[in-house]
C-alpha positions in Angstrom: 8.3 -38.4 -44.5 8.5 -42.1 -43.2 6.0 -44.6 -42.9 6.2 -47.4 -41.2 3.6 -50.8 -40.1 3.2 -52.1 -36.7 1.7 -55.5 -36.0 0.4 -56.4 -32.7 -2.3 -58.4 -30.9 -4.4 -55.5 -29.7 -4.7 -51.6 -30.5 -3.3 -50.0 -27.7 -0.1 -52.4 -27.9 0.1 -50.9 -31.3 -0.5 -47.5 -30.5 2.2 -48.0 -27.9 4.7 -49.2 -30.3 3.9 -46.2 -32.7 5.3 -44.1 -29.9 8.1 -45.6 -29.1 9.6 -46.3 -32.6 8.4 -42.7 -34.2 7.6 -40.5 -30.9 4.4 -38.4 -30.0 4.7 -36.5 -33.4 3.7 -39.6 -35.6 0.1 -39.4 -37.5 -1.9 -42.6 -38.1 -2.4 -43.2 -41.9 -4.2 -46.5 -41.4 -5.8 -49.4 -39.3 -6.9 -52.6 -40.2 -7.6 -55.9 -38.7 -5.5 -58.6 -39.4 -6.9 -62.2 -41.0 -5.0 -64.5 -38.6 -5.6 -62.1 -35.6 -4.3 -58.9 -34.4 -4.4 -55.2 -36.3 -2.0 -53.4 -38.1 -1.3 -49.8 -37.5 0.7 -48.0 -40.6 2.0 -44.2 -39.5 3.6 -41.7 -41.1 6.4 -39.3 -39.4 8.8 -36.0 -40.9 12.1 -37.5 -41.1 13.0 -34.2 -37.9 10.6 -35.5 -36.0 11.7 -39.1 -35.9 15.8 -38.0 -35.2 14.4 -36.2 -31.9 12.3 -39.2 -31.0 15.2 -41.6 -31.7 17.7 -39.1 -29.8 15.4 -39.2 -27.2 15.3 -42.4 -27.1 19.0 -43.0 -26.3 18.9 -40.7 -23.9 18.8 -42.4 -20.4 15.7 -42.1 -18.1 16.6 -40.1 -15.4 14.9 -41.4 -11.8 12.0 -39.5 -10.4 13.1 -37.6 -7.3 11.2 -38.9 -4.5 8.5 -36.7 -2.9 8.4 -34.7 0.2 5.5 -35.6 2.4 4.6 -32.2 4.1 3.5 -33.4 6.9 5.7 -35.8 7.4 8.4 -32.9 7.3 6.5 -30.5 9.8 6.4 -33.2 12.1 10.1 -33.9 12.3 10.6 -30.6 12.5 8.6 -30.6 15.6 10.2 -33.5 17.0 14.0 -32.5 16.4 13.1 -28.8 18.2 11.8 -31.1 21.2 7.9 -29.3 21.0 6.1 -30.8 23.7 3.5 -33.1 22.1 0.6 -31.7 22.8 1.4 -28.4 21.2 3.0 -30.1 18.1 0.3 -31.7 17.5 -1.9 -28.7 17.6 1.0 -27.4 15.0 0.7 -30.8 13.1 -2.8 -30.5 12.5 -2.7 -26.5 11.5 -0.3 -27.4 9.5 -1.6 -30.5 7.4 -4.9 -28.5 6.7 -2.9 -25.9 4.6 -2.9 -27.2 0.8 0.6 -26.2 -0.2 3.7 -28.1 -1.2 6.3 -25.6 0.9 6.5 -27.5 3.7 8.2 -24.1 5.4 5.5 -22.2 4.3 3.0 -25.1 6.2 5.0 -24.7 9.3 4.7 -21.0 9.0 0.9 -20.8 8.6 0.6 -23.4 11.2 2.6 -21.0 13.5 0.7 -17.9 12.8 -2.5 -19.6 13.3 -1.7 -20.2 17.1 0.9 -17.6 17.9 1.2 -14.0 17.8 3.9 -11.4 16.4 4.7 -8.1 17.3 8.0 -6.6 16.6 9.2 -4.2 18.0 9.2 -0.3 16.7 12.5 1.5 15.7 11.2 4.8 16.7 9.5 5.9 13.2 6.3 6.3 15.4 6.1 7.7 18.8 5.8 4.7 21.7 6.0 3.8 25.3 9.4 3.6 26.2 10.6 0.0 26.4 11.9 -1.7 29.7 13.9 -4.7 28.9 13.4 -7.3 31.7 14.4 -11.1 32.3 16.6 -13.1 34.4 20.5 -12.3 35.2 22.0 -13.2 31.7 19.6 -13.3 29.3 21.5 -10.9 27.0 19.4 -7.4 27.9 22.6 -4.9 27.6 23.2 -6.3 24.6 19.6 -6.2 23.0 19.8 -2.3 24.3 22.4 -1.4 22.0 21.0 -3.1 19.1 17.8 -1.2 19.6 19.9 1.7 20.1 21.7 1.0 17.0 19.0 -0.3 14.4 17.1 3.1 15.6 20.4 5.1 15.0 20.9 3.8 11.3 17.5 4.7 10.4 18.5 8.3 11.7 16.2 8.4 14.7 16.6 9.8 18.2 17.2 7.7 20.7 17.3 7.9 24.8 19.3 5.3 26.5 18.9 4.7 30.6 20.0 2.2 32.2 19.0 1.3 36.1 21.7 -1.8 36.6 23.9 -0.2 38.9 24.4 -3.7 40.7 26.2 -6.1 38.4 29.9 -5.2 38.1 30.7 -3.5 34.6 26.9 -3.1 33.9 26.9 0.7 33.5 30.4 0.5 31.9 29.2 -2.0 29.0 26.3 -0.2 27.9 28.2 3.1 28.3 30.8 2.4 25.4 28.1 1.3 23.2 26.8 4.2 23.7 29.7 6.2 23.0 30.0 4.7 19.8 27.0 5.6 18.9 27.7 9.1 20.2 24.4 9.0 22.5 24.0 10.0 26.3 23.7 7.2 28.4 21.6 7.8 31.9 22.2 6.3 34.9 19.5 6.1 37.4 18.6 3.5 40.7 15.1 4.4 41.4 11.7 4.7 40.3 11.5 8.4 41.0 15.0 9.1 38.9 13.6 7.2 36.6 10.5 9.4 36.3 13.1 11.9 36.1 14.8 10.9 32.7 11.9 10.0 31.3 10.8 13.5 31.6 14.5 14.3 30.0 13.4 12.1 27.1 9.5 13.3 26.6 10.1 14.5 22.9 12.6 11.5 21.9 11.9 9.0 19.3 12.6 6.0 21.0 13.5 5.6 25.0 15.1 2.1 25.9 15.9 1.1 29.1 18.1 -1.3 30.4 17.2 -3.2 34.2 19.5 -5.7 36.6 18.3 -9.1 35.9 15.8 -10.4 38.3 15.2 -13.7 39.7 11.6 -14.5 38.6 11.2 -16.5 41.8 11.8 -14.0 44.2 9.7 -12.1 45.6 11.8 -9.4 46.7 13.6 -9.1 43.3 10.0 -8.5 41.7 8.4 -6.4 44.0 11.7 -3.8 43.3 11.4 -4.6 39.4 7.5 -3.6 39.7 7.9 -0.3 41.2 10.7 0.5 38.8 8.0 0.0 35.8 5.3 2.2 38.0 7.9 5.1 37.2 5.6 6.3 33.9 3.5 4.9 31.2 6.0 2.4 30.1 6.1 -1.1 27.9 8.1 -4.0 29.6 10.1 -6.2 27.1 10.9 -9.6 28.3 14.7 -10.7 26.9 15.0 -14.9 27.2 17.8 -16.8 25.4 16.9 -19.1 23.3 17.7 -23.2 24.6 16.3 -23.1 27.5 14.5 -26.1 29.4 10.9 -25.5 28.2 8.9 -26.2 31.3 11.3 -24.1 33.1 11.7 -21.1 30.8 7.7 -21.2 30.7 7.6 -20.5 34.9 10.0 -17.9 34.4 7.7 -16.4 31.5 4.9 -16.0 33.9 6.7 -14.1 36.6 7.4 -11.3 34.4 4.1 -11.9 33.0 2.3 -10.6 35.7 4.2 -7.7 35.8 2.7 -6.6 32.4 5.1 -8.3 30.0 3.7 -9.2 26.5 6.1 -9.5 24.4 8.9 -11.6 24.2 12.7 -11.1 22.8 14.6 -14.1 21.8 18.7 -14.0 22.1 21.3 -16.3 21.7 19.7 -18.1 18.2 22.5 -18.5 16.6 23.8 -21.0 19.5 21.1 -22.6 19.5 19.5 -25.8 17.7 16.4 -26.6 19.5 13.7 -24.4 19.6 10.9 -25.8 21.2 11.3 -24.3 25.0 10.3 -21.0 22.7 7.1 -22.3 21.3 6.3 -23.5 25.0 6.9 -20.2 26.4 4.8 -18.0 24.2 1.9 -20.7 24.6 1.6 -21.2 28.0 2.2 -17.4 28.9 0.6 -15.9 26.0 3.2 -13.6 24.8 3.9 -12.6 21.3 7.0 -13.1 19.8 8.5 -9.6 18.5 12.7 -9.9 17.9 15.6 -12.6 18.0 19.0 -12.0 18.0 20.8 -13.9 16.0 24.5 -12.9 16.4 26.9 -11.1 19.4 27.3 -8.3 16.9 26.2 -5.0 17.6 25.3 -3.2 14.8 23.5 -6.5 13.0 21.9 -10.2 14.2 18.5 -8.5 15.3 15.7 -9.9 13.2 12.0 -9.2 13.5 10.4 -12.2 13.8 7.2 -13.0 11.9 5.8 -16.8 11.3 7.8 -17.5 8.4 11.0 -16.4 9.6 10.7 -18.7 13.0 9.3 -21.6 10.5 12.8 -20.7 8.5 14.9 -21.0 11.3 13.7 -24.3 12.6 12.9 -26.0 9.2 16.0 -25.0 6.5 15.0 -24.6 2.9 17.0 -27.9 1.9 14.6 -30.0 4.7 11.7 -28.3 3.1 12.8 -29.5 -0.2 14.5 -27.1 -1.8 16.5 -27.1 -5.1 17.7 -24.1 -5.4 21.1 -22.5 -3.5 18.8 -19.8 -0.8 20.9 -16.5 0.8 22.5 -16.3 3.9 20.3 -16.4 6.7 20.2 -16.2 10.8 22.0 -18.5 12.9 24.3 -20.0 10.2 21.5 -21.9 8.7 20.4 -21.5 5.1 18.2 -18.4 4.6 14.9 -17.2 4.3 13.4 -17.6 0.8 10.4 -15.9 -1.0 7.3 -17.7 0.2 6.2 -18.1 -2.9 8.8 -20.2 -4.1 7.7 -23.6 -4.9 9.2 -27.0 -3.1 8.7 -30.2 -4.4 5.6 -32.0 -4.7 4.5 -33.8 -1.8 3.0 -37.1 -1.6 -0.8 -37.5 -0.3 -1.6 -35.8 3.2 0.3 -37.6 5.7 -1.9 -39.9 8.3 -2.5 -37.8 11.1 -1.9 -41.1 13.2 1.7 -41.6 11.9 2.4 -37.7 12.5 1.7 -37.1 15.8 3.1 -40.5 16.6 6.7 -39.0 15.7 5.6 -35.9 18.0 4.6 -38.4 20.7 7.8 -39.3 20.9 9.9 -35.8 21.8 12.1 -36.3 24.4 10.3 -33.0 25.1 6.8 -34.7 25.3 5.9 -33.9 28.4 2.4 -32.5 29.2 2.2 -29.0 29.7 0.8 -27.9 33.7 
């Protein structure tokens, strides 16, 4: 064992030099107070103990890693996607009331809190049969063959019909999907053939059925598309792509709203990096989010969406905080991680002021009509 005296002025400088020189493990012996002023402190420490405390010692300080404000990260987040900033402060404010340090898992309660999610069935239970509308382009022949195809893998039976007899090559492109799949594709151009193959279909799993994309802003083009759904008991699907103007993607939302739309199917994530026109869309028309594709590929890139997979997609686990190397995940971006997984600590809870000032500031910050 080694002892060893300290002098100094007051007690706690003392105690201070006891850990220094002989580390946490030393044991007072004695105190005493010193004639000319001052105490002296004598410890005692096992010569094992006092190699580790000298080793570490020598070893060098290594800098603390700064912080990660939550907030602060939510509301960048917000900003980069171009959120409007009405509706990121709404976010901002769901968000800074959760007491976590995952700032993805913030963003992701803050999302469920003010949006809702419904994916869609892969014919394990019987449903309506699903009518995939939107505008011209918005990626529905595509979405019909990954419905087709998730369903197929999971060894249910699947109907396929498709009513866009219009754009050139439309029957043809779903048709060698279909092929592949080794599945009867049905062509019909009414609401009364429709009725028809519905019939066909009465006892099949899952029905899907691809339309002509519809200009939301004609009249015409919606009265058509509204007698087509009047063909059975049937649930219309709207099919966006993601990057969209938000404003404007929100007026095409209602058109096909009030046609009975209510849920909404996001394409074309993987080429995109802002976000917010989605959030917009789902707020002002109160739809519920359900899928997002997030590749061109057939047989994969269609992802159910729930709040903490959209938080993952617009904040990436290294923005969050992360250490640790995640899995692959939509869009190219780093993946999806266990919620439970812990980021790194935040600082206090940011000043709501400061937040929403970033939000303030989207180019996207206009007020919503």
């Amino acid at each position: 064992m080694r002892l060893k005296s300290f002098h100094a002025k007051t007690m706690s400088e003392a105690m201070r030099m006891v850990r220094q020189s002989l580390g946490d493990d030393a044991i007072i012996v004695a105190t005493r107070e010193e004639e000319g002023g001052g105490v002296r402190v004598t410890a005692a420490v096992e010569e094992e103990d006092l190699l580790i405390a000298q080793e570490r010692a020598r070893q060098p300080v290594r800098p603390a890693e700064p912080e990660i404000d939550v907030g602060e990260v939510v509301a960048d987040a917000l900003h980069r996607h171009g959120v409007p900033a009405a509706l990121a402060e709404q976010l901002i404010d769901a968000a800074s009331g959760l007491d976590t340090d995952d700032a993805c898992l913030a963003l992701g309660s803050a999302l469920d809190s003010l949006y809702t999610f419904a994916p869609l069935p892969d014919g394990r239970t019987a449903v309506k049969p699903l009518v995939l509308v939107g505008p011209p382009g918005s990626g529905k022949t595509l979405v019909a063959a990954k419905l087709a195809a998730r369903a197929v893998f999971k060894k249910r039976s699947v109907g396929v019909i498709t009513t866009d007899t219009v754009r050139a090559g439309g029957v043809d492109q779903l048709a060698a999907f279909t092929r592949l799949m080794k599945l009867k594709l049905a062509t019909v151009e009414d609401p009364d053939a429709l009725a028809g193959a519905f019939e066909v279909h009465r006892k099949t799993d899952l029905v899907l059925v691809d339309t002509a994309g519809r200009n939301p802003f004609s009249h015409e083009d919606m009265d058509d598309l509204r007698a087509l759904l009047s063909a059975g008991e049937v649930e219309p699907v709207l099919v966006l792509p993601a990057g969209l103007d938000a404003l404007e993607a929100a007026d095409i939302a209602m058109a096909f709203k009030a046609l009975g739309v209510r849920r909404m199917l996001v394409t074309r994530v993987d080429m995109a990096r802002r976000l917010g026109s989605l959030l917009t869309i789902a707020s002002r028309a109160r739809m519920a989010f359900c899928d997002a594709s997030v590749s061109s590929k057939v047989a994969e890139g269609l992802t159910p969406l729930n709040p903490l997979a959209l938080a993952r997609m617009m904040l990436p686990p290294e923005e969050a905080g992360e250490d640790t190397a995640p899995e692959p995940a939509p869009r190219g971006r780093p993946a999806a991680r266990s919620a439970a997984q812990p980021a790194s600590k935040p600082a206090a809870k940011p000043a709501k002021t400061a937040t929403k000032a970033k939000a303030a500031s989207s180019p996207s910050s206009r007020t919503l009509p």
